[in-house]
PDB file of N, CA, C and O in Angstrom:
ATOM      1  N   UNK A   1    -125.625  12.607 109.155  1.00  0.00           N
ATOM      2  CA  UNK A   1    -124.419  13.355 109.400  1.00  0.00           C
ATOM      3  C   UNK A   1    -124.580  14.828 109.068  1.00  0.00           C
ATOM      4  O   UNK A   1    -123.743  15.528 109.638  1.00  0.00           O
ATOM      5  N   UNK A   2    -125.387  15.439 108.340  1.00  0.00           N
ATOM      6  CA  UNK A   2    -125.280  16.409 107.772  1.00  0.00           C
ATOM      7  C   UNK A   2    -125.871  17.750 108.557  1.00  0.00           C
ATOM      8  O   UNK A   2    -125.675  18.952 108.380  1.00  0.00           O
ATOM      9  N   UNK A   3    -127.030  16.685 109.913  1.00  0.00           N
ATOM     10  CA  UNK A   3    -127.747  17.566 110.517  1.00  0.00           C
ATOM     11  C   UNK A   3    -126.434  17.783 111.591  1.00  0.00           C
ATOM     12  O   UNK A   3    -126.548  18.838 112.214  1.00  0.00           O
ATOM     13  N   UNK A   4    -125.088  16.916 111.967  1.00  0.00           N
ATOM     14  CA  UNK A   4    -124.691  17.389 112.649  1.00  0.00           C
ATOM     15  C   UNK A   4    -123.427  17.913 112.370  1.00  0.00           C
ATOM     16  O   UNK A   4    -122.772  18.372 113.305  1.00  0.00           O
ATOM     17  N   UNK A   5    -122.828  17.921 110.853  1.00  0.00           N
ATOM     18  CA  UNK A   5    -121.687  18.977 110.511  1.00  0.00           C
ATOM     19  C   UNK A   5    -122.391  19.297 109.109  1.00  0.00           C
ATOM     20  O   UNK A   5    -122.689  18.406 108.314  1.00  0.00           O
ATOM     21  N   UNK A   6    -122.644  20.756 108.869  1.00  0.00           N
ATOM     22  CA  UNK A   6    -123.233  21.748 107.946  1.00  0.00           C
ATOM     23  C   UNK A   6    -122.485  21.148 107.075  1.00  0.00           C
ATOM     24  O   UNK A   6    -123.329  20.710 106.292  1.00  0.00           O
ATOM     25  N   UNK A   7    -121.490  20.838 106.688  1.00  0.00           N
ATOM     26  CA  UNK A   7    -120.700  20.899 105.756  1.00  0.00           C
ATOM     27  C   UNK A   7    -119.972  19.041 105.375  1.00  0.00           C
ATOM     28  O   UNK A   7    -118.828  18.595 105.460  1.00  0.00           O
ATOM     29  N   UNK A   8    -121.015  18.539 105.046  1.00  0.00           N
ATOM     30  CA  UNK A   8    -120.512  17.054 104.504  1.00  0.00           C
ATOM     31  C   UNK A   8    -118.714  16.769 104.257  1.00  0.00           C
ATOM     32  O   UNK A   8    -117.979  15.856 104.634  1.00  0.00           O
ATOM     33  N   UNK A   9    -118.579  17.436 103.826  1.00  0.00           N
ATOM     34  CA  UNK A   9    -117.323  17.383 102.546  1.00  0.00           C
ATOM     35  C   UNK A   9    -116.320  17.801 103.776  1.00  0.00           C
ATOM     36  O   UNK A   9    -115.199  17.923 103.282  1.00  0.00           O
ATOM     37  N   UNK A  10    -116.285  18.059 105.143  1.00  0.00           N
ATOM     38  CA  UNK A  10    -115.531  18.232 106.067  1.00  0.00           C
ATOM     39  C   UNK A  10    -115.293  17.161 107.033  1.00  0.00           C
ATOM     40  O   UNK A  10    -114.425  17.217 107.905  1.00  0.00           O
ATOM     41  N   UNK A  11    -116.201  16.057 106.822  1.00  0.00           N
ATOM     42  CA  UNK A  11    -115.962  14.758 107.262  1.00  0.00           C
ATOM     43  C   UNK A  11    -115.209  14.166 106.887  1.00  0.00           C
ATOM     44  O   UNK A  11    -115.421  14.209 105.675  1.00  0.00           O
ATOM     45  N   UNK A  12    -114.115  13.374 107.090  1.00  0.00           N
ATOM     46  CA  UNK A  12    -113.125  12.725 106.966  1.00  0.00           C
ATOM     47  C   UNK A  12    -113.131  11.311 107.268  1.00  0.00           C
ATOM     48  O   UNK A  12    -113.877  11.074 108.218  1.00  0.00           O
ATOM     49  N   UNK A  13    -112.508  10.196 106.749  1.00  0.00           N
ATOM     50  CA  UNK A  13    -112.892   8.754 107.755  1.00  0.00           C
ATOM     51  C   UNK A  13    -111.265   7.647 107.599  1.00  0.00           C
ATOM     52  O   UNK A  13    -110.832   7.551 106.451  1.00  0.00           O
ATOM     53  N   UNK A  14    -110.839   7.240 108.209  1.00  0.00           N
ATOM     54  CA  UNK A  14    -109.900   6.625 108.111  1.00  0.00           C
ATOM     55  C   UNK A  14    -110.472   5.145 107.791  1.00  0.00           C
ATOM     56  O   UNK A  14    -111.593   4.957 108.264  1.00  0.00           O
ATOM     57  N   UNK A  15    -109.946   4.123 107.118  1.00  0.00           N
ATOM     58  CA  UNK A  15    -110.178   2.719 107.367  1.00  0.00           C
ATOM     59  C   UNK A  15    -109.668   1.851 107.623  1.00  0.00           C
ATOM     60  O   UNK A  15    -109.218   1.263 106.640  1.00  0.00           O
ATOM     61  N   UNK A  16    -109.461   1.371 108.610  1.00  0.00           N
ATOM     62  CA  UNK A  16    -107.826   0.430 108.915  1.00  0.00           C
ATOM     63  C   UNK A  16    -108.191  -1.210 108.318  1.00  0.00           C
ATOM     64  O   UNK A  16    -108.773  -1.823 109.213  1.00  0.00           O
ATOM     65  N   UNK A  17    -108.083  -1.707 107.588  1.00  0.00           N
ATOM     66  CA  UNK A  17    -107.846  -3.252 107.274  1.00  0.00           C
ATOM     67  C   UNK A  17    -107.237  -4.150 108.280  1.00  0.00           C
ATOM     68  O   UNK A  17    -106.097  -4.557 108.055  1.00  0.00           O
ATOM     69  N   UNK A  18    -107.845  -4.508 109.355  1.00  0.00           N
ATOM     70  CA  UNK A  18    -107.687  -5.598 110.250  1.00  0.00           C
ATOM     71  C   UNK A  18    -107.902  -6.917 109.795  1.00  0.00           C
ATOM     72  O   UNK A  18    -108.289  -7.119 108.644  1.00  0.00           O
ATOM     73  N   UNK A  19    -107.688  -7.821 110.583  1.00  0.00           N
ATOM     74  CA  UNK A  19    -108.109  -9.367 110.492  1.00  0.00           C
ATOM     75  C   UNK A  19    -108.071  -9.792 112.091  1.00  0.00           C
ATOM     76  O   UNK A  19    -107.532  -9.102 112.957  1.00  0.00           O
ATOM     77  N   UNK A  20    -108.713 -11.004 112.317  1.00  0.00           N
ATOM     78  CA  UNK A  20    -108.838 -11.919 113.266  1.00  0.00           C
ATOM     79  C   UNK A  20    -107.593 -12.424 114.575  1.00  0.00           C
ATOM     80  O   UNK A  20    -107.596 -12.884 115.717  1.00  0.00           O
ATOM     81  N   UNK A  21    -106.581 -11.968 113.487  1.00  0.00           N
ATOM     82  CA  UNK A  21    -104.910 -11.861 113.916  1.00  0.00           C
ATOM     83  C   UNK A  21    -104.746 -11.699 115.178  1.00  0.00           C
ATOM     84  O   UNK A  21    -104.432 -12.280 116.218  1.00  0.00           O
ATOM     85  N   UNK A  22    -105.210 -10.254 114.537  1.00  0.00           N
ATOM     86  CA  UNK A  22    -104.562  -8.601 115.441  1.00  0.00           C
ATOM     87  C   UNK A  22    -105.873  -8.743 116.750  1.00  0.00           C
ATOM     88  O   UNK A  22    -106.087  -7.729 117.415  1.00  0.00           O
ATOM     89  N   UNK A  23    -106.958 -10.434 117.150  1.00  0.00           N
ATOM     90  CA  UNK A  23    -107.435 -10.123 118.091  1.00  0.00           C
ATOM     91  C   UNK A  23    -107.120 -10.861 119.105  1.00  0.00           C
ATOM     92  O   UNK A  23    -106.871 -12.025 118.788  1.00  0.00           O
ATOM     93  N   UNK A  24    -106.970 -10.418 121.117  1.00  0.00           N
ATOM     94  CA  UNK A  24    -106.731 -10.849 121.844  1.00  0.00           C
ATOM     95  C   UNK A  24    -107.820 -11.883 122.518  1.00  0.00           C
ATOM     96  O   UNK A  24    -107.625 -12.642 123.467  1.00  0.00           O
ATOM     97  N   UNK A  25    -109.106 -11.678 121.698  1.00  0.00           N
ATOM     98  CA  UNK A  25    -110.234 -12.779 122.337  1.00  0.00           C
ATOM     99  C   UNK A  25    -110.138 -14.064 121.689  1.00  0.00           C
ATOM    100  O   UNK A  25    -110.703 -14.969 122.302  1.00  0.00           O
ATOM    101  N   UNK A  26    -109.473 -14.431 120.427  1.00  0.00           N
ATOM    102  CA  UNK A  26    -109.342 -15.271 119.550  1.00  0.00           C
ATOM    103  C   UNK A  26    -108.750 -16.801 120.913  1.00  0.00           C
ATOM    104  O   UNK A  26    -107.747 -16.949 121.611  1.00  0.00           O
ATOM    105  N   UNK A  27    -109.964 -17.584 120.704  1.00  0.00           N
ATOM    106  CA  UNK A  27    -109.029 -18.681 121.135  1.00  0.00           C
ATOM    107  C   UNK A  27    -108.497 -19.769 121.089  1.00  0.00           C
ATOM    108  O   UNK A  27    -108.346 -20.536 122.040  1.00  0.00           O
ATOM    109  N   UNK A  28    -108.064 -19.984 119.631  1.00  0.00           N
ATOM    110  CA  UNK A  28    -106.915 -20.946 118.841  1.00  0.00           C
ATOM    111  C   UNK A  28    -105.768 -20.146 118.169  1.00  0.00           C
ATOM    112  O   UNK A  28    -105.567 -20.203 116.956  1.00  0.00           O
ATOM    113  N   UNK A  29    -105.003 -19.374 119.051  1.00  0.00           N
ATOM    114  CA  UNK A  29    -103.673 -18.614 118.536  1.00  0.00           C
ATOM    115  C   UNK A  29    -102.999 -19.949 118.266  1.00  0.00           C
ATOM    116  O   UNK A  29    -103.452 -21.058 118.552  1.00  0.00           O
ATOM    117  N   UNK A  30    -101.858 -19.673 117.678  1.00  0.00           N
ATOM    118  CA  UNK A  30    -101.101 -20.930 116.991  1.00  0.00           C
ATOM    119  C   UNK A  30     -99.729 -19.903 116.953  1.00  0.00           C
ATOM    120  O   UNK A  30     -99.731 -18.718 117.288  1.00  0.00           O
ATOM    121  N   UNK A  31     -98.434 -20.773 116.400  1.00  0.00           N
ATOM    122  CA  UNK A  31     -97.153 -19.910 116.491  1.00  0.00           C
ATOM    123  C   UNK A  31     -96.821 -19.455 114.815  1.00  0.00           C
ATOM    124  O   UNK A  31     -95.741 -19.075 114.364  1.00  0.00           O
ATOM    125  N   UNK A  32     -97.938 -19.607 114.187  1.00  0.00           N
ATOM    126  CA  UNK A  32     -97.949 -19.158 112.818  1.00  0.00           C
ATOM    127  C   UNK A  32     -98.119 -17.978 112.068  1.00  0.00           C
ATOM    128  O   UNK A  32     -99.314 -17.752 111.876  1.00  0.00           O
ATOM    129  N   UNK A  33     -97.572 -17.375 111.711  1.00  0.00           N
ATOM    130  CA  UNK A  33     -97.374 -15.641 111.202  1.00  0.00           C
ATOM    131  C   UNK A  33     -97.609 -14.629 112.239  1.00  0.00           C
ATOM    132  O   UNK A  33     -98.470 -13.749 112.268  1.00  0.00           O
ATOM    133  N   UNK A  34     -96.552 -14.956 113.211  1.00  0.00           N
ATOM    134  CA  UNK A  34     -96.117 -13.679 114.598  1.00  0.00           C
ATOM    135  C   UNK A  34     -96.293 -12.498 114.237  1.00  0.00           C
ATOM    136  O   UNK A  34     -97.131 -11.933 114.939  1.00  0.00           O
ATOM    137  N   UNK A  35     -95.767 -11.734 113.260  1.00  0.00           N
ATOM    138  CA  UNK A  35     -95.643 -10.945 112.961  1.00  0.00           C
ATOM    139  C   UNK A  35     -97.015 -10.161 112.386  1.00  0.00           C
ATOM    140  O   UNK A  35     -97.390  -9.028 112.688  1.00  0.00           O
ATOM    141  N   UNK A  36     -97.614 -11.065 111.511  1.00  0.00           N
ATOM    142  CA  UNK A  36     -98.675 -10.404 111.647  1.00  0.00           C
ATOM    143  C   UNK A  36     -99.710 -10.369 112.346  1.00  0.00           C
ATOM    144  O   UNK A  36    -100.638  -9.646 111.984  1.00  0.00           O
ATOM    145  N   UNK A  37     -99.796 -11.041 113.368  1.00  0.00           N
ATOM    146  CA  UNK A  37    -100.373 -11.188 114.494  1.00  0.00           C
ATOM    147  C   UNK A  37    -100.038 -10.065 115.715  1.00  0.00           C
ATOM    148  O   UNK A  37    -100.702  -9.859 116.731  1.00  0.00           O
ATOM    149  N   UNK A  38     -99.133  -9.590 115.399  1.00  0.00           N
ATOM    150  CA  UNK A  38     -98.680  -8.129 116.203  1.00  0.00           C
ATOM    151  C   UNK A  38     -99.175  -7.119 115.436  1.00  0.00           C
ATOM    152  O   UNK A  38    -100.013  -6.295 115.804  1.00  0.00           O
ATOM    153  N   UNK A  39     -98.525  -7.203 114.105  1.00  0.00           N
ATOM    154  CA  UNK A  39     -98.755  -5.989 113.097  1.00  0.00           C
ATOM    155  C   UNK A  39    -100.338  -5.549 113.355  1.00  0.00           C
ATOM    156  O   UNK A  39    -100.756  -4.427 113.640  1.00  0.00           O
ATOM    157  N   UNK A  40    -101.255  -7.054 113.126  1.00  0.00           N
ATOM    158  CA  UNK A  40    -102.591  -6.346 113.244  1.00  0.00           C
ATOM    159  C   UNK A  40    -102.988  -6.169 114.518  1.00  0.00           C
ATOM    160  O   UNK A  40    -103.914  -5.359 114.558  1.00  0.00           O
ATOM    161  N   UNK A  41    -102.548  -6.760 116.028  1.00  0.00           N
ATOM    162  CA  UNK A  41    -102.787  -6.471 117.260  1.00  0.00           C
ATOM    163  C   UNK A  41    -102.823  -4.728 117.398  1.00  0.00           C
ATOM    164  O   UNK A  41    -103.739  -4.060 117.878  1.00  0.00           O
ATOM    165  N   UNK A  42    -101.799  -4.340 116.941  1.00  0.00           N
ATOM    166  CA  UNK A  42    -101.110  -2.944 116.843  1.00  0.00           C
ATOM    167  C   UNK A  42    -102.010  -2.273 116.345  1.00  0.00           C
ATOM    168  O   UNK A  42    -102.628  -1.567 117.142  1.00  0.00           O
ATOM    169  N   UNK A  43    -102.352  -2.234 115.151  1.00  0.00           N
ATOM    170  CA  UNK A  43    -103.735  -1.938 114.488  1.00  0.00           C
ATOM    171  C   UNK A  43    -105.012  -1.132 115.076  1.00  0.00           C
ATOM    172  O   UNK A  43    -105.457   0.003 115.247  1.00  0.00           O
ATOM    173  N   UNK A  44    -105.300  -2.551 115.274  1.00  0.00           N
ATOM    174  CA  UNK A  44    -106.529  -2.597 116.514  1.00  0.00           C
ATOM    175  C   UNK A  44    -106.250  -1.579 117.540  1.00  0.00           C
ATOM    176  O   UNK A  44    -107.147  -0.753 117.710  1.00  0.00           O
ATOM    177  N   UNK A  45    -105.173  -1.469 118.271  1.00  0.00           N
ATOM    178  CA  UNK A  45    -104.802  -0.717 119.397  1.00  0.00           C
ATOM    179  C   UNK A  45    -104.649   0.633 119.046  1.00  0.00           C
ATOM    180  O   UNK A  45    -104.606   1.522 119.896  1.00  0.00           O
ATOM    181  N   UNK A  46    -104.560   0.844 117.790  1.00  0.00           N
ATOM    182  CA  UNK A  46    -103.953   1.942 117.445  1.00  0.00           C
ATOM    183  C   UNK A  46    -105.351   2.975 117.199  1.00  0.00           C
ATOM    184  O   UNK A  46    -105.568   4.092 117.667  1.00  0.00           O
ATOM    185  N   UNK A  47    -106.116   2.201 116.355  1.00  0.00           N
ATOM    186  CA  UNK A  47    -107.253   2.706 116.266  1.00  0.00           C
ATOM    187  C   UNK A  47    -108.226   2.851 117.299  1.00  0.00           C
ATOM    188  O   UNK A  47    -108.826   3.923 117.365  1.00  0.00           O
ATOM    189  N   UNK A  48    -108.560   1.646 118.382  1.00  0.00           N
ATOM    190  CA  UNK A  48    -109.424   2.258 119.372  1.00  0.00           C
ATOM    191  C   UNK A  48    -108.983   3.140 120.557  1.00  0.00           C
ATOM    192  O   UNK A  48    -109.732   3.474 121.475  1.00  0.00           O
ATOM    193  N   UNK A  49    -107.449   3.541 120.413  1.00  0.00           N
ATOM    194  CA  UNK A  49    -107.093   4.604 121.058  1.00  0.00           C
ATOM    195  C   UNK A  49    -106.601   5.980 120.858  1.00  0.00           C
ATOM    196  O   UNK A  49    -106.174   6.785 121.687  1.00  0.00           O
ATOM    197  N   UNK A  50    -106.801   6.111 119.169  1.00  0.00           N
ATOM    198  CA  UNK A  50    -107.012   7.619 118.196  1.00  0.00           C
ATOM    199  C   UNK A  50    -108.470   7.650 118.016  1.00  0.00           C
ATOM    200  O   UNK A  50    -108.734   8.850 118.104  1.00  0.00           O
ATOM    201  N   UNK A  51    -109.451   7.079 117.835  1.00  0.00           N
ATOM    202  CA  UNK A  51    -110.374   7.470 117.023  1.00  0.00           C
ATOM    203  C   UNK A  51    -111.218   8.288 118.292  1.00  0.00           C
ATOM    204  O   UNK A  51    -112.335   8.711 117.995  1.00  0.00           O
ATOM    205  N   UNK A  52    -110.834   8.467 119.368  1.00  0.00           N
ATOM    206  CA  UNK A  52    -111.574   9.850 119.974  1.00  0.00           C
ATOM    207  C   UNK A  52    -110.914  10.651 119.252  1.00  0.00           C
ATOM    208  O   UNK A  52    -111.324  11.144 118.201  1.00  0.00           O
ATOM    209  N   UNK A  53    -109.703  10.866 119.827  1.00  0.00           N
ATOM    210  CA  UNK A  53    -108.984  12.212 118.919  1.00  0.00           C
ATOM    211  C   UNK A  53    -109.629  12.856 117.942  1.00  0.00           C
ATOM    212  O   UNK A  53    -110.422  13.798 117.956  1.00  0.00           O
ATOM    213  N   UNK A  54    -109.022  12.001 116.829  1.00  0.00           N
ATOM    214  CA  UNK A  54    -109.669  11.999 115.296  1.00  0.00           C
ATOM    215  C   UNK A  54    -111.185  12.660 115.331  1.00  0.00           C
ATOM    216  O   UNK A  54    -111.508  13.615 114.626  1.00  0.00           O
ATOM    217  N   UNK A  55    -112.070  11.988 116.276  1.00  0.00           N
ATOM    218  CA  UNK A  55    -113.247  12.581 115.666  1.00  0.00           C
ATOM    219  C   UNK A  55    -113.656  13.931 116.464  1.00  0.00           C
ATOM    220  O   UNK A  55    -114.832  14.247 116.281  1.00  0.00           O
ATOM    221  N   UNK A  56    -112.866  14.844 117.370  1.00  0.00           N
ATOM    222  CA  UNK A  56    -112.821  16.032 117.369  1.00  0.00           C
ATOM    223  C   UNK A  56    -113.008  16.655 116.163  1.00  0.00           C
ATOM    224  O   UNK A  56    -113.895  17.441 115.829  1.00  0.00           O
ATOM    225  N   UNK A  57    -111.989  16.178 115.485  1.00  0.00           N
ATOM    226  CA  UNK A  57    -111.642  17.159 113.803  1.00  0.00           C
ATOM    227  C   UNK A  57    -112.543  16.589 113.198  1.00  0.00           C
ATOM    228  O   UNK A  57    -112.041  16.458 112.081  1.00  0.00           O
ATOM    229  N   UNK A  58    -113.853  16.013 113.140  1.00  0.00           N
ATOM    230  CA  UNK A  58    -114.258  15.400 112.038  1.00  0.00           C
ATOM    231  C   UNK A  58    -114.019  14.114 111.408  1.00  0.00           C
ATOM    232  O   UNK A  58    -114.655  13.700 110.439  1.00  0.00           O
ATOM    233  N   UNK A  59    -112.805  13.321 112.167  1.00  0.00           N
ATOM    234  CA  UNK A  59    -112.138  12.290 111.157  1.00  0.00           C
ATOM    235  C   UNK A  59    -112.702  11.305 111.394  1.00  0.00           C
ATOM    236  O   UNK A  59    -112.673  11.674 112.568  1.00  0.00           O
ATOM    237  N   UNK A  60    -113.315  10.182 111.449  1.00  0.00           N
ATOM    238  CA  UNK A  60    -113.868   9.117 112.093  1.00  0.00           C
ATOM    239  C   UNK A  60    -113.180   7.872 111.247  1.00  0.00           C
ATOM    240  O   UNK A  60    -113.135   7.473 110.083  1.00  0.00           O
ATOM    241  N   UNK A  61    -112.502   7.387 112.981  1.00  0.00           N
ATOM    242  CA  UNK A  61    -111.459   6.054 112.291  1.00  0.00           C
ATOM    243  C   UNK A  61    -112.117   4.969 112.813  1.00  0.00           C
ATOM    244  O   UNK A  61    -112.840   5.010 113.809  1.00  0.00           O
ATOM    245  N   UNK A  62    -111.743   3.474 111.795  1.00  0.00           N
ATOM    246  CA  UNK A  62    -112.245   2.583 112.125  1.00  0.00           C
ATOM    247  C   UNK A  62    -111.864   1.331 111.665  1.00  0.00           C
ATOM    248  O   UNK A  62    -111.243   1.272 110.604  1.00  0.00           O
ATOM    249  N   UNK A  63    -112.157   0.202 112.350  1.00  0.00           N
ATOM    250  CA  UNK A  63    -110.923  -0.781 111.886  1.00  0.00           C
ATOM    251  C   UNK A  63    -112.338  -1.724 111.242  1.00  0.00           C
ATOM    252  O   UNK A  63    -113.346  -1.846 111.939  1.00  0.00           O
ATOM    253  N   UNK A  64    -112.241  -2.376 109.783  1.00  0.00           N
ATOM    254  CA  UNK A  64    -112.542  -3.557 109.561  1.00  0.00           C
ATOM    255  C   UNK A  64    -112.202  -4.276 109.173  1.00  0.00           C
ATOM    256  O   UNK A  64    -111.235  -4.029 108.452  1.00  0.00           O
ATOM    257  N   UNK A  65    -112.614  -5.700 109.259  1.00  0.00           N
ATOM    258  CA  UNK A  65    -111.647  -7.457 109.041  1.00  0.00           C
ATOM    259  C   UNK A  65    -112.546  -7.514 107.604  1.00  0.00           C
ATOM    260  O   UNK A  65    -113.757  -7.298 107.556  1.00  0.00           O
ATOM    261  N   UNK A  66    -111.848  -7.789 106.661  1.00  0.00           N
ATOM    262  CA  UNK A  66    -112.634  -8.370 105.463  1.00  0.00           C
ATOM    263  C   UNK A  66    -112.784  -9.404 105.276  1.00  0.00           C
ATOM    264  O   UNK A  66    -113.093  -9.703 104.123  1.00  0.00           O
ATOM    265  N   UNK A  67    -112.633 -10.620 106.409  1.00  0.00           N
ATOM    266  CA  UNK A  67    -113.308 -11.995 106.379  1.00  0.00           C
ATOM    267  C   UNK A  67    -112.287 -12.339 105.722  1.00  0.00           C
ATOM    268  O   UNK A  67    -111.449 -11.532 105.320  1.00  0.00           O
ATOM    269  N   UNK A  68    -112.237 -13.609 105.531  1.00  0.00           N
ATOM    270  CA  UNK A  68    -111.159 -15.113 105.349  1.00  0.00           C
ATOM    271  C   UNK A  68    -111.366 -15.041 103.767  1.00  0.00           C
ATOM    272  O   UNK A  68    -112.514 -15.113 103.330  1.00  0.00           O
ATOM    273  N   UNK A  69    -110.286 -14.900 102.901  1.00  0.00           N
ATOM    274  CA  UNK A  69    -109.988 -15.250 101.719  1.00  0.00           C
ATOM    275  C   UNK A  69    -108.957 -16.060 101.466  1.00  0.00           C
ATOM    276  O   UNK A  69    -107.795 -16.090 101.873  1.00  0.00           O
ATOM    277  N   UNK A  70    -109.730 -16.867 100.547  1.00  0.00           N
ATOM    278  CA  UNK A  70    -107.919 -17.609 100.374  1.00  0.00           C
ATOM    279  C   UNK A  70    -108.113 -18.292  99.178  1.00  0.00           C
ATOM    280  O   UNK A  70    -108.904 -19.220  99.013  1.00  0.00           O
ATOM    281  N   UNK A  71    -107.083 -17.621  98.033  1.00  0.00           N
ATOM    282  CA  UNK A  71    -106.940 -18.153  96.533  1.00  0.00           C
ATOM    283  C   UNK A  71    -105.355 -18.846  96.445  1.00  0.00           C
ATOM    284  O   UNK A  71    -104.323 -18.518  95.860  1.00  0.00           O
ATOM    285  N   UNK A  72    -105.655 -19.727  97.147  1.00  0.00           N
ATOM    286  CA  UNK A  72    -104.107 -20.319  96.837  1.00  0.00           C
ATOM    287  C   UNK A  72    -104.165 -22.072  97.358  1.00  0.00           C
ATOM    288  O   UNK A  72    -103.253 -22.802  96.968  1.00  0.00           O
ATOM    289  N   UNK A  73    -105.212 -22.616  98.188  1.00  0.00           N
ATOM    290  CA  UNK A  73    -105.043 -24.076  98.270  1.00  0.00           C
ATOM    291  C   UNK A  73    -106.770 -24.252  97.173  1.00  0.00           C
ATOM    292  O   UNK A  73    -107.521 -23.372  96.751  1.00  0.00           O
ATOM    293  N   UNK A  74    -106.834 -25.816  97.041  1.00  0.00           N
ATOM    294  CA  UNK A  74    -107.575 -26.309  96.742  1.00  0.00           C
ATOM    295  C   UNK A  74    -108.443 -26.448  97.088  1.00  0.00           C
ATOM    296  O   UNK A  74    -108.047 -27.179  97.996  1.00  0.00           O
ATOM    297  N   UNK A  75    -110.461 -26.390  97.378  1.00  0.00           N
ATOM    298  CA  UNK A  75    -111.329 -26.308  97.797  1.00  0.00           C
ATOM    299  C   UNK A  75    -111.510 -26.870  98.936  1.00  0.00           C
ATOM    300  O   UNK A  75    -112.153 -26.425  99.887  1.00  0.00           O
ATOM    301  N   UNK A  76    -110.836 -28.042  98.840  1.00  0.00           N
ATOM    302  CA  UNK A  76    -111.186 -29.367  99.862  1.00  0.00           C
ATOM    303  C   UNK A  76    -110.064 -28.780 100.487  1.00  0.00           C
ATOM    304  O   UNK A  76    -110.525 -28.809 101.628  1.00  0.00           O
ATOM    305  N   UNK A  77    -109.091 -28.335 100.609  1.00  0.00           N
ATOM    306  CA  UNK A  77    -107.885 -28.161 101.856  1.00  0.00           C
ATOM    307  C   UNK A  77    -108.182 -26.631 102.292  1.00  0.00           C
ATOM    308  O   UNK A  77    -107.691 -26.141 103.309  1.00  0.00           O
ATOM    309  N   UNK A  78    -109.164 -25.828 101.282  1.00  0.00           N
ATOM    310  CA  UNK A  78    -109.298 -24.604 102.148  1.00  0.00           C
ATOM    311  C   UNK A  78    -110.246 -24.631 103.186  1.00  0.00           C
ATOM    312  O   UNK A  78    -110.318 -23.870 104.150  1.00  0.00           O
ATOM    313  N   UNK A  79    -111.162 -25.843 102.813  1.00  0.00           N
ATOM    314  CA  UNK A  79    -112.449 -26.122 104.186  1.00  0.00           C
ATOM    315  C   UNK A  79    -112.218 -26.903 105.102  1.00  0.00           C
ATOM    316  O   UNK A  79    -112.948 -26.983 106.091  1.00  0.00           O
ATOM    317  N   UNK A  80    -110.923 -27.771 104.885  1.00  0.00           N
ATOM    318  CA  UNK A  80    -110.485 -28.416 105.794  1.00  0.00           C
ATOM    319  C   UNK A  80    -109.942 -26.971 107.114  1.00  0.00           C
ATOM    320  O   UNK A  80    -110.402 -26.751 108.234  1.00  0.00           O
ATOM    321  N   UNK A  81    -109.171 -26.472 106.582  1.00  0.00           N
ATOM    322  CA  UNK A  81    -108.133 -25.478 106.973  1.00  0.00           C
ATOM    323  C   UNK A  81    -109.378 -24.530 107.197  1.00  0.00           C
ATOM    324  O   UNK A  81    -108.915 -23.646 107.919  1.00  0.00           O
ATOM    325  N   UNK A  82    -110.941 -24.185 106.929  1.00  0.00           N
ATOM    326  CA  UNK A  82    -111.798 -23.118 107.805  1.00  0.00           C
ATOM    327  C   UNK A  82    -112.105 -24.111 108.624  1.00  0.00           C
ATOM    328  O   UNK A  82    -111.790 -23.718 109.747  1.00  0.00           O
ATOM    329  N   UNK A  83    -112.633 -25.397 108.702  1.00  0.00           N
ATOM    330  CA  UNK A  83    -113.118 -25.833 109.708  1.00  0.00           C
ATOM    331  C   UNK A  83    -112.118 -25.982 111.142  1.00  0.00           C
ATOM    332  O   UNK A  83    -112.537 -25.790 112.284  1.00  0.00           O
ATOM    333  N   UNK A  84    -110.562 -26.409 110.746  1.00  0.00           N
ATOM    334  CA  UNK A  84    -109.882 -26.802 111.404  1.00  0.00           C
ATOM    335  C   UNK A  84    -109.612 -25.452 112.411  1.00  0.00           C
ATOM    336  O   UNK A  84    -109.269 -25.626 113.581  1.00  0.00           O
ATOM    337  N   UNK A  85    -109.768 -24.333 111.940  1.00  0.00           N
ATOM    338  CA  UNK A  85    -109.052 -23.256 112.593  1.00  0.00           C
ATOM    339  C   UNK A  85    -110.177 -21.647 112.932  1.00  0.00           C
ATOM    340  O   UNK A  85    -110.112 -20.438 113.153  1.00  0.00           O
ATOM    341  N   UNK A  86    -110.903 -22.525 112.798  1.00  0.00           N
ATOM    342  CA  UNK A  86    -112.500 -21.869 113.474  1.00  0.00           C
ATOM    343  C   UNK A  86    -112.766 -20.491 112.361  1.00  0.00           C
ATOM    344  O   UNK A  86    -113.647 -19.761 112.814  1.00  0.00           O
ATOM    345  N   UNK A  87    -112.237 -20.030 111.119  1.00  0.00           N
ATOM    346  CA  UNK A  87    -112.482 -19.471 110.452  1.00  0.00           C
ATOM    347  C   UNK A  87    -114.245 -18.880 110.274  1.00  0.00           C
ATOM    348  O   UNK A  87    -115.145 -19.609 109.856  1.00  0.00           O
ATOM    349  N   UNK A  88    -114.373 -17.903 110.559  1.00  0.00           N
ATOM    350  CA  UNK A  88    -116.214 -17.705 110.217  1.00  0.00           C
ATOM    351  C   UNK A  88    -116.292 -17.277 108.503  1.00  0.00           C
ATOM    352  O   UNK A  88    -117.381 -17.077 107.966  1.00  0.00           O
TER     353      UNK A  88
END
């Protein structure tokens, strides 16, 4: 980066926190958390249609999924629930 803006510290980067949700290739949608299934659709959309903009000025935006967490069922019902719902 540095060979192509003199000045590091003028780079900027946005990071958007997506998930699997917010994607239209996904193909086991279900009618379970709509909302965030838009919220992050929106996301996604939002970012691969600013981040030309953005990186005029230096800003470079970008969306990543931080993979499947889940601290709230029991071992055996959280692998039931990755296998069942194609979780990677």
């Amino acid at each position: 980066m540095t060979d192509r803006h003199p000045n590091p510290d003028s780079v900027k980067f946005i990071i958007n926190v997506s998930a699997m949700e917010g994607s239209f290739s996904r193909s086991n949608k279900t009618d379970r958390h709509p909302h965030t299934n838009a919220a992050k659709a929106a996301l996604n959309m939002m970012t691969r249609t600013s981040a030309q903009d953005y990186q005029q000025s230096n800003i470079y935006m970008v969306s990543v999924d931080t993979g499947w967490i889940n601290d709230e069922n029991p071992i055996e019902k959280a692998m039931k629930s990755m296998i069942t719902r194609d979780f990677q």
